[in-house]
Every structure is written in structure tokens, then in C-alpha cells.
MDAnalysis code that builds the backbone (N, CA, C; Angstrom):
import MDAnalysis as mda
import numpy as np

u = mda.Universe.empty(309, n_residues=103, atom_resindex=np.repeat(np.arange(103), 3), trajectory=True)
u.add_TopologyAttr("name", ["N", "CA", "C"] * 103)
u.add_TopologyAttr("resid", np.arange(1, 104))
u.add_TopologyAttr("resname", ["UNK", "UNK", "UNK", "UNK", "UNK", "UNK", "UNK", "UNK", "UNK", "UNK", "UNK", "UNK", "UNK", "UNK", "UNK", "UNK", "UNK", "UNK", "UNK", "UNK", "UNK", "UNK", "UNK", "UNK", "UNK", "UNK", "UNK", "UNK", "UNK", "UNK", "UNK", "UNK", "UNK", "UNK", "UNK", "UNK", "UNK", "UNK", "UNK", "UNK", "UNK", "UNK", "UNK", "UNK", "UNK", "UNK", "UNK", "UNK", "UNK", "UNK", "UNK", "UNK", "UNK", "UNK", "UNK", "UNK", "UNK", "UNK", "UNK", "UNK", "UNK", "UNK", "UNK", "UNK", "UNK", "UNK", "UNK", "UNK", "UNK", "UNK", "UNK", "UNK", "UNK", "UNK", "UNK", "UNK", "UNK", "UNK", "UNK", "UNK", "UNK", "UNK", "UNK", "UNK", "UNK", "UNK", "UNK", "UNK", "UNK", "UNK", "UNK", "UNK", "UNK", "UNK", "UNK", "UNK", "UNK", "UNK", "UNK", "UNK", "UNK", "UNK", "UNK"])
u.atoms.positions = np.array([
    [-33.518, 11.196, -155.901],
    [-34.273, 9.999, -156.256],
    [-35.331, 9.763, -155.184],
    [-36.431, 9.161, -155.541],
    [-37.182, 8.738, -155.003],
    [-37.921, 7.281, -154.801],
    [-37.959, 6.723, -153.997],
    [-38.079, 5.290, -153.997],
    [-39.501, 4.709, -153.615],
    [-40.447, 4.590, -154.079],
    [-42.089, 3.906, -152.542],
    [-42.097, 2.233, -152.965],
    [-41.986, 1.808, -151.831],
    [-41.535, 0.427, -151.953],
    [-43.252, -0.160, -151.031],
    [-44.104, -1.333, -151.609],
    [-44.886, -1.159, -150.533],
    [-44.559, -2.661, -149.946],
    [-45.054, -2.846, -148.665],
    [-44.613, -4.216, -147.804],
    [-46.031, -5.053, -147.784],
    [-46.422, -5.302, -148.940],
    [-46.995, -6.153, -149.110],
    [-46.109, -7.650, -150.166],
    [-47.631, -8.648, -150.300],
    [-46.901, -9.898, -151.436],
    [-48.367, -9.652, -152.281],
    [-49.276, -9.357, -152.602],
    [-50.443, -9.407, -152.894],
    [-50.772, -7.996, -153.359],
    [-49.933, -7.530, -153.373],
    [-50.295, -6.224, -154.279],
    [-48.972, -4.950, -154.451],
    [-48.854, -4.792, -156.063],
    [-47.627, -4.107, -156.226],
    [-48.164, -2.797, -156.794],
    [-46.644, -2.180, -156.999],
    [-46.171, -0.796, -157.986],
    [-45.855, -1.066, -159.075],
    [-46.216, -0.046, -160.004],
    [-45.920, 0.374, -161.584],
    [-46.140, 1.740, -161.631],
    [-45.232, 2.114, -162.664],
    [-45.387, 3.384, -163.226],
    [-46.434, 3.322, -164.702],
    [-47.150, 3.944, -164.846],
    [-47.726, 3.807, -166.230],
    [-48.860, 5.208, -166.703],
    [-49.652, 5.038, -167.931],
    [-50.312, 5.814, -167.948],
    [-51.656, 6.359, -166.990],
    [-51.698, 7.424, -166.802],
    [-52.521, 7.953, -165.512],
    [-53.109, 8.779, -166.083],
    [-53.237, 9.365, -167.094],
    [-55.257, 10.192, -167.410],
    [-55.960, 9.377, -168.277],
    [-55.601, 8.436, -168.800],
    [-57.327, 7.067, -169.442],
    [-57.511, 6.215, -167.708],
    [-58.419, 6.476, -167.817],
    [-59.266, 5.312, -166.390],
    [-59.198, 3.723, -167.598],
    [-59.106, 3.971, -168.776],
    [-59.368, 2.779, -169.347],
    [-58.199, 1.728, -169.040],
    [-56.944, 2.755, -169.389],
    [-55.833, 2.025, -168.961],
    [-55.655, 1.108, -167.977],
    [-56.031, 1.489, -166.853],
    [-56.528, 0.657, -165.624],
    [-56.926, -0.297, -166.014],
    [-58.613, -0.129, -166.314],
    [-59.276, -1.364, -166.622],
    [-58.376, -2.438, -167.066],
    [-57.925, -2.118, -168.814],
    [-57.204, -3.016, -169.149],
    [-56.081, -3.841, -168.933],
    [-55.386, -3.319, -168.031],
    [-54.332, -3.975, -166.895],
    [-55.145, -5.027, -166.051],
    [-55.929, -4.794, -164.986],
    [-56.955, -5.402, -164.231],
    [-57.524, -6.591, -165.676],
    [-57.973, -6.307, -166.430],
    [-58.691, -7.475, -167.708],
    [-56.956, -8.215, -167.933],
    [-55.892, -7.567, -168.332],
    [-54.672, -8.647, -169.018],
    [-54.219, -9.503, -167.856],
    [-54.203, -8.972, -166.538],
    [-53.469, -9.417, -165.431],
    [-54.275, -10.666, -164.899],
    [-56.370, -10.812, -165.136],
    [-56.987, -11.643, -164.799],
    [-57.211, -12.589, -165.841],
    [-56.421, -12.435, -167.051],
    [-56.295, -13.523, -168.154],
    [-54.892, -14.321, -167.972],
    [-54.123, -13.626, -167.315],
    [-52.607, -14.335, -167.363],
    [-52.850, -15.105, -165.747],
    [-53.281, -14.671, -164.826],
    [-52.925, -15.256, -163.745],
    [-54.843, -15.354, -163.005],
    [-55.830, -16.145, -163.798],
    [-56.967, -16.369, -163.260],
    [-57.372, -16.846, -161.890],
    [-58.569, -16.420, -161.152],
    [-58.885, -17.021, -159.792],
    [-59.385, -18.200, -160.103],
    [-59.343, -19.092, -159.328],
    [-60.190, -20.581, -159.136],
    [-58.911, -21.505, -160.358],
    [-58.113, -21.100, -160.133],
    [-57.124, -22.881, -160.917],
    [-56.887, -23.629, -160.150],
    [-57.467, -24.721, -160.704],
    [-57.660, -26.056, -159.532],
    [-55.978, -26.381, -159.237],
    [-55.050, -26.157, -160.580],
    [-53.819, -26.025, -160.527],
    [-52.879, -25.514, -158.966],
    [-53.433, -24.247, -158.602],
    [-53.053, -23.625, -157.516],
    [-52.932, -24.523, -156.326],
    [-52.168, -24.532, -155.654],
    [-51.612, -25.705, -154.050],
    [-51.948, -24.104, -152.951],
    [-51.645, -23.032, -153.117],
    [-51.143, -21.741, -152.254],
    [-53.500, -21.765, -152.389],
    [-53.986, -21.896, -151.538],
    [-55.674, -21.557, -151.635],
    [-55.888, -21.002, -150.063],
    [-55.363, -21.444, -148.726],
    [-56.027, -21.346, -147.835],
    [-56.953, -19.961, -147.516],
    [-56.179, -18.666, -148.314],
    [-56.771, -17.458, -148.282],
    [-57.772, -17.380, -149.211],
    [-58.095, -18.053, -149.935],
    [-58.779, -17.663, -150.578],
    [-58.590, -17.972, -152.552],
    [-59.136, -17.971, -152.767],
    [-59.489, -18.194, -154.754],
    [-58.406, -16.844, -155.555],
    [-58.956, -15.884, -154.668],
    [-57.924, -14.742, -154.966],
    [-56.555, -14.694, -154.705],
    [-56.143, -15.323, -153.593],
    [-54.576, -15.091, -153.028],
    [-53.573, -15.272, -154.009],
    [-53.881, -16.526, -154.203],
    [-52.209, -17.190, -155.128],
    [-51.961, -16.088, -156.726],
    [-53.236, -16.057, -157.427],
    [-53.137, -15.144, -158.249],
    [-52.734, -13.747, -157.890],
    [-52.809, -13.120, -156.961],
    [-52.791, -11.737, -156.184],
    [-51.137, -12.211, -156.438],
    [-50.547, -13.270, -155.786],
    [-49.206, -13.139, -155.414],
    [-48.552, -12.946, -157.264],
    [-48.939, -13.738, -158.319],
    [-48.495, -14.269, -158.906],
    [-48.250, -12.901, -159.755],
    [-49.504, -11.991, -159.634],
    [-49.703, -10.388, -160.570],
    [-48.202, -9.516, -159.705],
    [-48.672, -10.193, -158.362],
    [-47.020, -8.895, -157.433],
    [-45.906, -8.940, -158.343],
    [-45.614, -10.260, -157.909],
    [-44.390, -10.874, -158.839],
    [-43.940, -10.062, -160.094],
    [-44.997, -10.338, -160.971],
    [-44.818, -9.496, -162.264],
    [-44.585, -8.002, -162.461],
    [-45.462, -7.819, -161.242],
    [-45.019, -6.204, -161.521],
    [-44.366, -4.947, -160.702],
    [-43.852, -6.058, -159.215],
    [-42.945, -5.887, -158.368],
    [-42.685, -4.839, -157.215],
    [-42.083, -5.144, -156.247],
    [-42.960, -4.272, -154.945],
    [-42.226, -2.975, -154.873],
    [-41.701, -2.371, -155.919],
    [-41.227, -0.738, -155.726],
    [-41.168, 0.263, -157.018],
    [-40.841, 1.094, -157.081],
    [-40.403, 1.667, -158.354],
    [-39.759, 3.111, -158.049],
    [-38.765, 3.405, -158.925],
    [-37.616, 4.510, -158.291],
    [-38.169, 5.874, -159.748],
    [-38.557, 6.836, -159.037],
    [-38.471, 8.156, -159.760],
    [-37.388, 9.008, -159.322],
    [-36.783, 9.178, -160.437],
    [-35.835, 11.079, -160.018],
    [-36.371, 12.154, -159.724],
    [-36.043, 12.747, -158.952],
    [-36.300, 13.958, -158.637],
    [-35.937, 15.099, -159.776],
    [-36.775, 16.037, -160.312],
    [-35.837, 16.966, -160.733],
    [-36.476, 18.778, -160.230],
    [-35.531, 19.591, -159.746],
    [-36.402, 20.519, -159.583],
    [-37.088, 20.122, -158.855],
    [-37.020, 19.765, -157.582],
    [-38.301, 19.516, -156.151],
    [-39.375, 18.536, -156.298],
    [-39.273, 18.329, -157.676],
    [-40.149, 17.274, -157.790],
    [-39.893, 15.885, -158.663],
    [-40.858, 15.495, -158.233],
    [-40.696, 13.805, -159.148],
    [-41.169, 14.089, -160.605],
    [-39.944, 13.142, -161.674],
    [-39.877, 14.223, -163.110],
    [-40.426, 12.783, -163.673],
    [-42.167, 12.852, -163.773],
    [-42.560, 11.872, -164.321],
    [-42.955, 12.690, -165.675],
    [-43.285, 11.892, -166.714],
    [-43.494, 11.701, -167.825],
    [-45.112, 12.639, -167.676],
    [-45.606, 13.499, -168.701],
    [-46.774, 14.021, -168.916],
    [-47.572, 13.053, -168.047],
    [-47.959, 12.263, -169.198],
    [-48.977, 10.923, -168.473],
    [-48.635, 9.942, -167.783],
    [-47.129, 9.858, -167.361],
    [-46.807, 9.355, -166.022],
    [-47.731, 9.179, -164.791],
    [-47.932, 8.288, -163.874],
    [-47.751, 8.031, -162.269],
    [-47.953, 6.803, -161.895],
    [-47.929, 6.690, -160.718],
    [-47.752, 5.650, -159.923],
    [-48.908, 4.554, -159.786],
    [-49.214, 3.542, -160.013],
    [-50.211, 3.094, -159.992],
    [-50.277, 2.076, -158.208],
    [-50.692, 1.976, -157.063],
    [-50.475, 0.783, -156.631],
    [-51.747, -0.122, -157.194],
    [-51.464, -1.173, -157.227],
    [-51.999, -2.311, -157.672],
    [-52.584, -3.173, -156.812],
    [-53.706, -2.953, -156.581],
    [-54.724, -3.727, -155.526],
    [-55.036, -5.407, -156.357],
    [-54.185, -6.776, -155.779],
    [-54.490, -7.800, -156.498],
    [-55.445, -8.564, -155.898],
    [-56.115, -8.160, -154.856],
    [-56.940, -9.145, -154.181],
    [-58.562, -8.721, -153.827],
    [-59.389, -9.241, -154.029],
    [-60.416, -8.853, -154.068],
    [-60.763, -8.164, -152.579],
    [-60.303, -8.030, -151.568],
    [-60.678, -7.249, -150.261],
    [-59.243, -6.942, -150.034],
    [-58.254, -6.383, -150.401],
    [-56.992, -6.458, -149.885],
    [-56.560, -5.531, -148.598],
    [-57.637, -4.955, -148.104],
    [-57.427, -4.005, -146.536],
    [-56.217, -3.034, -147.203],
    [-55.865, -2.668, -145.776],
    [-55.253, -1.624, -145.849],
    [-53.717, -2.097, -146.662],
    [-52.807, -0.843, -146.788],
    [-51.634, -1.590, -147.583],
    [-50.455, -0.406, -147.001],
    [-49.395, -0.680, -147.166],
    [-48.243, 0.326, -145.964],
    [-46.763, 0.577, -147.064],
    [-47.052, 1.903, -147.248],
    [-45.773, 1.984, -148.349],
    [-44.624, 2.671, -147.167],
    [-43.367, 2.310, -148.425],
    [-42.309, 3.177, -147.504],
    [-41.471, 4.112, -148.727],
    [-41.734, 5.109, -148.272],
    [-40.987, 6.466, -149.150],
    [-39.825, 6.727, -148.781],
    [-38.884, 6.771, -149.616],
    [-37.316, 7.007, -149.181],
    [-36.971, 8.472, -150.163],
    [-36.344, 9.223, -149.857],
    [-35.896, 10.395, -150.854],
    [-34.091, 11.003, -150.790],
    [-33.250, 11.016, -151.468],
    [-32.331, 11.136, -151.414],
    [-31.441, 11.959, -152.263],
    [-30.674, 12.894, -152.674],
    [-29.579, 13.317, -153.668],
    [-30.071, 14.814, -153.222],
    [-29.635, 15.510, -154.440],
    [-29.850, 16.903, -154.601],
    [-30.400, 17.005, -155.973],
])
């Protein structure tokens, strides 16, 4: 098994489709309709218009995701991989942690 967990709150992991670039897009378009910048609603602002929403997309789509190994490698799906998920409009650098384990 394989584990990449990243140590952020403002930006997560998913597994999903990885040869349409569109796919992307449309994640980035559903994720800025469910959880918009600038809600006067929001109390969490001092970072910024972006932050609280950044946290709110993590949440949803959560800071790790576990692949099996099979045969030396990670047994993703054809159009499988890993997406990390940049939720903040400058989000700097970001620090994963890879764990690997079994036979």
C-alpha cells in the first residue's frame, strides 16, 4: 500500500481522471460554485477572500488517499492519478508525506 498524505488545510488529494485537462477545469468551476470567494458570510478572512473557501474545498476532498501496490507499482486505474489540489489562489509551496508498506 501506498499512502501521500499532504500537511497542509488549504489544499488536498483525490484520485480521479488524469488524461482530459478538462476534467480539472471542471472540478476547479464545481468546487468555486459550492464553496465561493468573497461571502460576506465567512468570519475565517484574515488571509485573505481565498482562505476560508480553500479550507472548506480541503475538507471535502481530504488530506490523503491510499493506493495498492501491485507488482512494484501503484495499480491505478487506466485513467487513474493523483490530483493535488491547489485551493488558494498563491498557495506556495506544499509538503507531502509518502508512506509505503506490505509486499
Amino acid at each position: 500500500m501506498c499512502q501521500v498524505f499532504i500537511r497542509h488545510t488549504s489544499a488536498s488529494l483525490t484520485i480521479n481522471e488524469n488524461a482530459d485537462p478538462t476534467v480539472r477545469k471542471d472540478f476547479e468551476t464545481y468546487f468555486n460554485k459550492i464553496a465561493p470567494e468573497n461571502d460576506p458570510d465567512y468570519l475565517h478572512n484574515d488571509e485573505g477572500s481565498d482562505d476560508m473557501p480553500a479550507h472548506l474545498k480541503s475538507s471535502l476532498l481530504g488530506s490523503s488517499v491510499l493506493i495498492p501496490i501491485y507488482n512494484g507499482r501503484m495499480a491505478f486505474g487506466t485513467w487513474q492519478g493523483i490530483y493535488l489540489c491547489e485551493h488558494r489562489d498563491a498557495g506556495g509551496e506544499r509538503e507531502l508525506v509518502i508512506t509505503a508498506w506490505g509486499m
